[in-house]
TORTOR-470329 format. One line per 2 residues: number of its first residue (from 1); their letters; for each residue x negated, z negated, y of C-alpha. Coordinates in pm, whole numbers, plus 50000, padded with zeros to 5 digits. Example, Ala and Ser with C-alpha at 12.3 -4.5 7.8 and 13.67 -1.06 7.14 Angstrom:
TORTOR-470329
1) as) 48770:49220:49550 ~ 48633:49286:49894
END
This chain:
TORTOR-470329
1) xx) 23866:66272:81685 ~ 23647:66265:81999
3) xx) 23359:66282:81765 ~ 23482:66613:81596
5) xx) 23540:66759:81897 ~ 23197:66668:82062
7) xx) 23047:66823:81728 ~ 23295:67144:81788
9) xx) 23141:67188:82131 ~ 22797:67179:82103
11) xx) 22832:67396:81822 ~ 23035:67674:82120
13) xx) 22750:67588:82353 ~ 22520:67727:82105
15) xx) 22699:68023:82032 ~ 22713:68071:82420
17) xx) 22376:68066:82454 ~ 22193:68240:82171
19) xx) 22321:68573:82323 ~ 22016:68614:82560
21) xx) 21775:68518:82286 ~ 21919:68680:81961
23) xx) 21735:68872:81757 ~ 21851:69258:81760
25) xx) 21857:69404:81404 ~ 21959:69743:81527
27) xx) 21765:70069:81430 ~ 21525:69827:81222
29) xx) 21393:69821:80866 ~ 21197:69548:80860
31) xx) 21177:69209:81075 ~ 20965:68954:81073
33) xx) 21030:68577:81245 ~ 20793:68334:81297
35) xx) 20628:68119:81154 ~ 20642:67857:81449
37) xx) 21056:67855:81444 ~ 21099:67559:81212
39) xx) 21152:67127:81279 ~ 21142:66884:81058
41) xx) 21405:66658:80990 ~ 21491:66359:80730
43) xx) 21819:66553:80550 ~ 21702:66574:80185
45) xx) 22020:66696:80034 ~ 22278:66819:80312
47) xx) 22612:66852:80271 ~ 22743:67086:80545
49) xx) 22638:67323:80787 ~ 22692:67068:81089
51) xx) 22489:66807:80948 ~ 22222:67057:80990
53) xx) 22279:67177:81312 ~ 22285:66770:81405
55) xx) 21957:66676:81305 ~ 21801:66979:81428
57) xx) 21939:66916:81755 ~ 21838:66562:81738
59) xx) 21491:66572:81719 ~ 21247:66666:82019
61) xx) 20908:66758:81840 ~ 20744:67117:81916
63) xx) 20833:67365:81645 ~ 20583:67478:81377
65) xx) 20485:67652:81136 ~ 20508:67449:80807
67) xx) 20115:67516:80689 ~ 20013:67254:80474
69) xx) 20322:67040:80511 ~ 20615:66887:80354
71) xx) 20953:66788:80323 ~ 21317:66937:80474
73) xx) 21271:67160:80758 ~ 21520:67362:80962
75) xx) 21489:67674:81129 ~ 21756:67833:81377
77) xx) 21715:68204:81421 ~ 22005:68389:81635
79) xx) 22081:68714:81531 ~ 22275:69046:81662
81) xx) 22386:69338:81532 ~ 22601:69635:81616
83) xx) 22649:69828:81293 ~ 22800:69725:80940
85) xx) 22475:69621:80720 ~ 22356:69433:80429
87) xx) 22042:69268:80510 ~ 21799:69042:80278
89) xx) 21629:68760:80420 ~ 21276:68666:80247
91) xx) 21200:68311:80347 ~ 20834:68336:80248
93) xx) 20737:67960:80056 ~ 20544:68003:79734
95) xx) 20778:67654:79646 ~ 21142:67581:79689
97) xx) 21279:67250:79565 ~ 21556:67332:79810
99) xx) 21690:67632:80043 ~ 22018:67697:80169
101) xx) 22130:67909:80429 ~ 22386:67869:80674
103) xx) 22614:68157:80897 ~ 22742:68034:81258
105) xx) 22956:68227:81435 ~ 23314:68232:81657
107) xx) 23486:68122:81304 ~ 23224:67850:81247
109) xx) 22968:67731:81021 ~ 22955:67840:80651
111) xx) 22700:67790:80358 ~ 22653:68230:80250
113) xx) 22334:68159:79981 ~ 22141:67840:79778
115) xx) 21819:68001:79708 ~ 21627:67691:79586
117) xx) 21399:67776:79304 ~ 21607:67591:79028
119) xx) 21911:67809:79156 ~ 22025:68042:78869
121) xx) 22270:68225:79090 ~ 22074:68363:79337
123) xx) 22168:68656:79510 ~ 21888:68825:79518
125) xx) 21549:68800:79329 ~ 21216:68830:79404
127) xx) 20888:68708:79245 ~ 20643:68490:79392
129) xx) 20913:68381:79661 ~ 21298:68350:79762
131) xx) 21585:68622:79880 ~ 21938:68611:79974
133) xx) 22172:68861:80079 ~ 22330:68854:80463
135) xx) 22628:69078:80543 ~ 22708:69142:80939
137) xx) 22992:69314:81033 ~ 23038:69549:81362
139) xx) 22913:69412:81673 ~ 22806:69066:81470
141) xx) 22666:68799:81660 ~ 22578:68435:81532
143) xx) 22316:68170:81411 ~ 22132:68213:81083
145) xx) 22062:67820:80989 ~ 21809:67800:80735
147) xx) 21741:67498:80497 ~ 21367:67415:80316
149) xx) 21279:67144:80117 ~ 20919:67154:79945
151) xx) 20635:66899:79830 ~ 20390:67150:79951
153) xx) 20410:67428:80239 ~ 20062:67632:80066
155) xx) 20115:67871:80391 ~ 20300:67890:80705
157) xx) 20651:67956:80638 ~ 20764:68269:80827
159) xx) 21119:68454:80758 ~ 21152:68869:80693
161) xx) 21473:69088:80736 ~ 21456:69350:80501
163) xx) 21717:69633:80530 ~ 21869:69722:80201
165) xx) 21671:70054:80108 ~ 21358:69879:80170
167) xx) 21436:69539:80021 ~ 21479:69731:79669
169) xx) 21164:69925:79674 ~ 20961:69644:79739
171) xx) 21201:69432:79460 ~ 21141:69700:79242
173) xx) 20730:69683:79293 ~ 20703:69351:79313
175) xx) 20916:69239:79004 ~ 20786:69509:78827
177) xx) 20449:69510:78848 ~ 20465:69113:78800
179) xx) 20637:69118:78507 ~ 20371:69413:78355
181) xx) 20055:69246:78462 ~ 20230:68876:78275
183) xx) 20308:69096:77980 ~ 19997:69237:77937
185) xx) 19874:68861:78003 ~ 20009:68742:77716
187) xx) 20001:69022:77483 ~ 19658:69017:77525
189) xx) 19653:68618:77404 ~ 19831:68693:77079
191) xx) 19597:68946:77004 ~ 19271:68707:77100
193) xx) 19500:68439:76886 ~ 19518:68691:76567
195) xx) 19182:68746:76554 ~ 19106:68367:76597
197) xx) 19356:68327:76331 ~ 19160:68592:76130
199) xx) 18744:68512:76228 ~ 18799:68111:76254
201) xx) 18587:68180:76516 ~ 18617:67898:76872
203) xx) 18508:68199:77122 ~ 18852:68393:77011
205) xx) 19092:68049:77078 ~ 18928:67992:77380
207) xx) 18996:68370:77497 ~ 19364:68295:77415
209) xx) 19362:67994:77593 ~ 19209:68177:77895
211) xx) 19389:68412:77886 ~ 19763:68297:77741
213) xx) 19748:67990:77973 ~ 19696:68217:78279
215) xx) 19978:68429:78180 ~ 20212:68117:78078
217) xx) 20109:67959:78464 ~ 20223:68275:78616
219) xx) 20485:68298:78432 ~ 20606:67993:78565
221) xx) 20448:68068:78927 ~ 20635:68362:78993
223) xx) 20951:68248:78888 ~ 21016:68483:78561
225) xx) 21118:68159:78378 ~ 21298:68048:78636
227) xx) 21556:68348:78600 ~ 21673:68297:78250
229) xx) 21656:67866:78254 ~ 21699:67607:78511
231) xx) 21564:67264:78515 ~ 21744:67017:78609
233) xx) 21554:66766:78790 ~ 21222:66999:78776
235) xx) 21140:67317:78966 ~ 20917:67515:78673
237) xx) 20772:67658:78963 ~ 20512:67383:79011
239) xx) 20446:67408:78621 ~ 20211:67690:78693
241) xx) 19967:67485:78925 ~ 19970:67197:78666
243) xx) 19833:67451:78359 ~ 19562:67628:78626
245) xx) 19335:67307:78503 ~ 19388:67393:78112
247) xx) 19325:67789:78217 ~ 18983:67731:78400
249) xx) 18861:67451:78133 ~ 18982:67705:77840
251) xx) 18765:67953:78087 ~ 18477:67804:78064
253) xx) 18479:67712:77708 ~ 18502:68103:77613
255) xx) 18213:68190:77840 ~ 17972:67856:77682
257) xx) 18084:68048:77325 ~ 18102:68411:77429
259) xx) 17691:68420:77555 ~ 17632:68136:77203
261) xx) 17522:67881:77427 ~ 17639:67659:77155
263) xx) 17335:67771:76943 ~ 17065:67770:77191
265) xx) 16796:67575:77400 ~ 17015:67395:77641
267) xx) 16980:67526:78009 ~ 17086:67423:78358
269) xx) 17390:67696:78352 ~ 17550:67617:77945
271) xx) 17514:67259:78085 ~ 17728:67320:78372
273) xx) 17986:67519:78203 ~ 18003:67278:77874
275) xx) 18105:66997:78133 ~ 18284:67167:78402
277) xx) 18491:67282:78105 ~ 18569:66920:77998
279) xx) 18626:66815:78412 ~ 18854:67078:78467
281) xx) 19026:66964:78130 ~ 19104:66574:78218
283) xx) 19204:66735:78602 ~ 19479:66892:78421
285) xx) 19547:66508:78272 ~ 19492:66332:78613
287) xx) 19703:66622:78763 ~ 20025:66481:78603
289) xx) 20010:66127:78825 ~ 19883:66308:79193
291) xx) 20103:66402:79462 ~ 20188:66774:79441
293) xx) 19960:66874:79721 ~ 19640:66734:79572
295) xx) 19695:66897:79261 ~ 19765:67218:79486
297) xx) 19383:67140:79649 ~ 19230:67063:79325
299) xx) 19310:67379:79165 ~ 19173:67570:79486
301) xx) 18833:67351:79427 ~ 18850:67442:79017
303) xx) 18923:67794:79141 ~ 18637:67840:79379
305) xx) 18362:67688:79153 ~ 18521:67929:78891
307) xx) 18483:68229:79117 ~ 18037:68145:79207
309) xx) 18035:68022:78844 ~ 18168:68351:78696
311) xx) 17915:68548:78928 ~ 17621:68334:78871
313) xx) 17672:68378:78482 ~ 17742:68760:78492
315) xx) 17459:68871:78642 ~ 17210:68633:78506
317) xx) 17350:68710:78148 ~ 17364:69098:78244
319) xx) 16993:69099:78438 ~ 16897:68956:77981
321) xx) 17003:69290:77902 ~ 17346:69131:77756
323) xx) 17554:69360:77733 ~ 17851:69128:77698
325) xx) 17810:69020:78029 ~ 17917:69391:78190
327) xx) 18286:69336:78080 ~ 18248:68980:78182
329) xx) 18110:69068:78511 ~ 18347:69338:78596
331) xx) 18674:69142:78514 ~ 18583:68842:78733
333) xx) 18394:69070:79011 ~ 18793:69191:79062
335) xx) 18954:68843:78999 ~ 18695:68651:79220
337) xx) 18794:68891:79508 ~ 19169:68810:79450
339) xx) 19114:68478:79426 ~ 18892:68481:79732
341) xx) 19187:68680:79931 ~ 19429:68398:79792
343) xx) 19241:68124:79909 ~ 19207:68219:80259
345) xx) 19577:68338:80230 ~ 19673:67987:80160
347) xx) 19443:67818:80405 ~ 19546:68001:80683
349) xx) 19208:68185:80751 ~ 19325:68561:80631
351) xx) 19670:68727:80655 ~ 19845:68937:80365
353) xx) 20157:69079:80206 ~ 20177:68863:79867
355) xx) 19859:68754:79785 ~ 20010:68631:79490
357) xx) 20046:68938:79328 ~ 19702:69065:79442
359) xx) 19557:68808:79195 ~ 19817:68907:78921
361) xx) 19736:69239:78886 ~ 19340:69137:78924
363) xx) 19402:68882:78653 ~ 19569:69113:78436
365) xx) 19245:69382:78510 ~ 19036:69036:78463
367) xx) 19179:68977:78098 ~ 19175:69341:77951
369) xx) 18740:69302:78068 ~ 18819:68960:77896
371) xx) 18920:69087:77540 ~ 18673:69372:77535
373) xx) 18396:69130:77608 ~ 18537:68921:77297
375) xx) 18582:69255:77120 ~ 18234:69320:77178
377) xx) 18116:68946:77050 ~ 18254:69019:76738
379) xx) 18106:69399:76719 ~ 17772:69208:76779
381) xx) 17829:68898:76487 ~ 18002:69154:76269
383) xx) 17632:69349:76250 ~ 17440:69050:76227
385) xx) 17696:68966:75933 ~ 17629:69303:75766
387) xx) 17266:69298:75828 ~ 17216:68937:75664
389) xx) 17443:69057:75384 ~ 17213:69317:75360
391) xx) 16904:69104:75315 ~ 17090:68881:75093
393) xx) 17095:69155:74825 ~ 16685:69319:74926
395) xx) 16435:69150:74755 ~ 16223:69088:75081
397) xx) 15866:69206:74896 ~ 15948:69509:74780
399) xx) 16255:69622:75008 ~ 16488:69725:74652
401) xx) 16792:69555:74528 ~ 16779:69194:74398
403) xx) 16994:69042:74101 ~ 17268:68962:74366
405) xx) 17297:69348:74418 ~ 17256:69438:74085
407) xx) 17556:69174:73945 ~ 17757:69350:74258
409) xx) 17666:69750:74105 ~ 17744:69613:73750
411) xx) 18096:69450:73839 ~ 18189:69821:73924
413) xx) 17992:69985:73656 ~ 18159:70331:73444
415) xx) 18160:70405:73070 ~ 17805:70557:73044
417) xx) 17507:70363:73138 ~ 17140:70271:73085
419) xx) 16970:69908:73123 ~ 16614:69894:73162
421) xx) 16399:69572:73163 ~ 16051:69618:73299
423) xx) 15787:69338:73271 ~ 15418:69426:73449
425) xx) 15144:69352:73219 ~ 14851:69104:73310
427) xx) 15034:68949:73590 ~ 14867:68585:73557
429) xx) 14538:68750:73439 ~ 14544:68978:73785
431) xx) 14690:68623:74022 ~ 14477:68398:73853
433) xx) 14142:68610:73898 ~ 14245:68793:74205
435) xx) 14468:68600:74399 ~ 14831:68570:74480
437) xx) 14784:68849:74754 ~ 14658:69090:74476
439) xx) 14962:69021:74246 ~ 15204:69123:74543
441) xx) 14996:69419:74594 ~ 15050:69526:74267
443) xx) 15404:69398:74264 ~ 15478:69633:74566
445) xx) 15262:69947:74379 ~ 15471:69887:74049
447) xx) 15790:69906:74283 ~ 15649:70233:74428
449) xx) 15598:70447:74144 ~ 15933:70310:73936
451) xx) 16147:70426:74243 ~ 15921:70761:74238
453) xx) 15978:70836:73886 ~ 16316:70723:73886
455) xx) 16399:70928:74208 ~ 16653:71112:74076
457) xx) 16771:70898:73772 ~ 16933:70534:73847
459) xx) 16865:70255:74090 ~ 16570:69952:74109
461) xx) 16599:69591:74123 ~ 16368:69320:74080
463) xx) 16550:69015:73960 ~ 16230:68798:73856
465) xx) 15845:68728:73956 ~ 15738:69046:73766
467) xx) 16065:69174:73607 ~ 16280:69438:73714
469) xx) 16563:69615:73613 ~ 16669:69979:73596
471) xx) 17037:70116:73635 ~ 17093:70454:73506
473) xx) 17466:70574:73498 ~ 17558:70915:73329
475) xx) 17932:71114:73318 ~ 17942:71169:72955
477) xx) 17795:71069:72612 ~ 17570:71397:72615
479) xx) 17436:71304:72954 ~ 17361:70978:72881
481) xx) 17121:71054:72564 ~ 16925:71329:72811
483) xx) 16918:71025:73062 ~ 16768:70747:72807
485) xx) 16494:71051:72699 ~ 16414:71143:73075
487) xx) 16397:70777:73204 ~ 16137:70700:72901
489) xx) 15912:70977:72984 ~ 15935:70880:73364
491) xx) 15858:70539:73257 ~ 15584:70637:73064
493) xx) 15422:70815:73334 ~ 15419:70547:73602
495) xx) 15264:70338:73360 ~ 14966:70588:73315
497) xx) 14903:70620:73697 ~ 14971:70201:73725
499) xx) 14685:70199:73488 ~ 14495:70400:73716
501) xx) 14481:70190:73964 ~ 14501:69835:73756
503) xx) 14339:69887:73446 ~ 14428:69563:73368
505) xx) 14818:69596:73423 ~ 15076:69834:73283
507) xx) 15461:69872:73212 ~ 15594:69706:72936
509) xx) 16010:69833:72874 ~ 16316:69886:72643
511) xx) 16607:70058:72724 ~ 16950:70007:72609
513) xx) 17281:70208:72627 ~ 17675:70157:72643
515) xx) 17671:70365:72346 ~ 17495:70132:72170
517) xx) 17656:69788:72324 ~ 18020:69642:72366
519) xx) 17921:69566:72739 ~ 17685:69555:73002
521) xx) 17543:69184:72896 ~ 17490:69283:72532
523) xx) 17282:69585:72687 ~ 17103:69338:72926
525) xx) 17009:69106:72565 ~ 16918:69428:72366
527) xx) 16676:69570:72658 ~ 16514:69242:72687
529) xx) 16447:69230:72311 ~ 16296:69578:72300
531) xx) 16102:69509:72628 ~ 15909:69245:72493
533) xx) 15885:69451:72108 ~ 15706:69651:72337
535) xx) 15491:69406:72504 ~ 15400:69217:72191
537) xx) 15294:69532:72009 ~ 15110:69677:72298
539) xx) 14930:69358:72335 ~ 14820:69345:71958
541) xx) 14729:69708:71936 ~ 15029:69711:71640
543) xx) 15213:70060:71546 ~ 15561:69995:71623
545) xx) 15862:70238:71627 ~ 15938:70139:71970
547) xx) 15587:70165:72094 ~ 15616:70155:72523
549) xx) 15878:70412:72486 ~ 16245:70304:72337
551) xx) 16445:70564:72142 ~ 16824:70530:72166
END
């Protein structure tokens, strides 16, 4: 009994004597306290007001300011008013294991909010930190007891009173523009996912990685998980510190793949990203067995490499006239700067409002640079695709269609066509007494003067040393029998001016028609056959119906 009432009085003296040093929330909007108001003490899990108020009272260190600390600490703040109002008090911690707050007055001590992170039935929310509600009556005067419990105090801890008006303006920003900037986060990960799902390609599932895992982390940073599902024994909040590893090693994979290191000479910069990828990746293992604060420091360390890496990389890659690099660049030249803000924010060398959300939103600019550097990899492999496709089908001597073309115009072939095998005369005779060089020569000529000839008729291929191939297609029957007679008389005439200029080459040929053939490979059979009628009877000096000219 003498116990309760010793407790009962010192909680009056208090009461007494908060009056000269209250704080006056009259005529104010906003009102910050702090940092240096708080004292540690051993309570892990209190159970009442008083127990509070006891160990508060019971220890004799200097107050401070929480930077870089951990475990419970307690902060008194005395408090006036002389209007009705509903107030919201932002205890600024980026993480909560515990908070509870406390209202002393004439009536006593009661518990009026749990904000701890893992508490689903919060008052008030607010990314990237805590709020609860406090509602004064007329003329109120008391103690506001606050409760923290944290494995790591990033920044000191100070306390804001936020009238009502202004608490849901800057709700409504920060929640808002959180929630878009983790959105477009991840939204921009399914689509780098989709096309990784679609290419094959490692560059696109390392962007997803870089860019999902950031948005998953900040997901769970700035609480959004937190709102709809509660761990029991785990505040999420820390998740997001724990994936930062995965996010900078996925990173730095996407920029070794986005610039093709991977297919290369090896330099001093792909080095250092191809193994500060895999560092950063067994931090995020090693994370899982440190104390909460060194992972906290190790990410800083991953995250300030990251930011000189970034920079080093974009400009060398952009000074190589890579144009990849100026989305690169300009994504991290924003998130660097964030980072670089949140850094010194943390470390107590640079004051801001949220510094969390600074990087957000830069992260979010960061990944859109991200996925239109990607989008611009692909542009650049999709063109080197085409052009190689390209070659694939041009004979690379004389720059027209090979047989790999010609199978691909044939599979689409119409009704009314002409086949035309070509064979140069005196090939060996011209290679074996001029040289190889000659032969080409004359190759490349022959090529010439078919494709002049031909201009307006059908398409050239070569498809052998000194074979090629003409593809004639008509509309009708009546155009196709005016085709077969023009392409023979334009045949004929490159073979005269061939002669011209080899006298001991020429243009041996048969044509054959649909008209004439159930499909394009009885056509290919019955041109050959005519082709070398022609040859043979050219090379005998024999009359032949066919002569160098075939009639359909």
């Amino acid at each position: 009994m003498l116990r309760l009432f010793s407790l009962y009085l010192c909680i009056l003296l208090t009461l007494l004597s908060f009056s000269t040093l209250a704080q006056s929330l009259n005529d104010e909007q906003i009102k910050k306290i702090g940092p240096a108001i708080w004292q540690q003490v051993n309570i892990k899990s209190p159970v009442s007001g008083e127990q509070i108020i006891s160990a508060y009272q019971n220890k004799q260190s200097p107050l401070v300011s929480l930077s870089e600390m951990r475990g419970p600490a307690v902060a008194k703040i005395p408090l006036s008013t002389l209007n009705e109002e509903r107030w919201f008090v932002l205890p600024q911690a980026n993480y909560l294991d515990g908070g509870f707050a406390y209202w002393q007055d004439t009536q006593g001590i009661r518990l009026i909010a749990d904000f701890s992170q893992g508490c689903l039935s919060q008052s008030a929310i607010i990314m990237h930190g805590q709020a609860f509600q406090l509602n004064l009556e007329t003329n109120s005067q008391g103690v506001l007891w606050l409760y923290l419990n944290a494995r790591h105090y990033a920044k000191p801890v100070s306390v804001t009173f936020l009238d009502e008006p202004t608490f849901i303006y800057q709700q409504f920003f920060i929640n808002s523009l959180s929630i878009m900037s983790i959105t477009i986060m991840l939204t921009l990960a399914c689509m780098a996912f989709i096309l990784y799902l679609k290419t094959g390609q490692n560059v696109a599932l390392y962007c997803a990685g870089y860019i999902g895992l950031h948005g998953i982390g900040w997901a769970f940073a700035a609480g959004v998980f937190g709102v709809f599902y509660s761990f029991k024994s785990i505040n999420s909040h820390y998740f997001g510190m724990y994936i930062f590893s995965f996010a900078i090693s996925s990173a730095s994979a996407f920029a070794y793949y986005l610039f093709n290191f991977h297919t290369v000479e090896k330099t001093r910069i792909s080095q250092f990203l191809k193994y500060f990828s895999y560092v950063a990746f067994i931090s995020g293992f090693i994370n899982l067995v440190l104390p909460f604060h060194w992972v906290f420091y190790l990410a800083h360390t991953l995250a300030a490499i990251w930011v000189v890496l970034t920079l080093v990389l974009g400009f060398k890659m952009l000074s190589l006239n890579d144009f990849r690099a100026k989305y690169f660049l300009t994504g991290n030249i924003v998130y660097s700067l964030s980072l670089v803000v949140f850094i010194l924010s943390h470390l107590n060398l640079f004051v801001t409002a949220s510094a969390e959300l600074w990087v957000l939103v830069a992260l979010a600019i960061d990944c859109i640079c991200i996925l239109l550097s990607l989008s611009e990899w692909l542009k650049i492999k999709q063109n080197d695709y085409i052009n190689a496709l390209e070659q694939s089908r041009i004979d690379p001597l004389t720059k027209v269609g090979n047989r790999l073309l010609l199978q691909e115009k044939l599979n689409s072939i119409g009704h009314y066509y002409l086949i035309v095998f070509i064979d140069c005369d005196g090939m060996k005779t011209i290679n074996d007494q001029l040289g190889h060089a000659s032969g080409d020569k004359l190759l490349i000529n022959v090529t010439e003067l078919i494709k002049k000839e031909l201009a307006n008729l059908g398409d050239v291929y070569r498809t052998g040393g000194d074979e090629f191939i003409c593809l004639c297609c008509a509309s009708s029957l009546n155009e196709l029998e005016k085709l077969a007679d023009n392409t023979s008389k334009a045949l004929n005439k490159a073979h005269i001016q061939l002669k011209q200029t080899w006298p001991q080459s020429g243009l041996s040929f048969g044509i054959a028609s649909s008209s004439e053939c159930t499909d394009y490979k009885a056509c290919f059979t019955l041109a050959d056959e005519r082709m070398y009628a022609a040859k043979y009877a050219r090379k005998n000096n024999t009359p032949t119906n066919h002569n160098t000219t075939q009639q359909i």
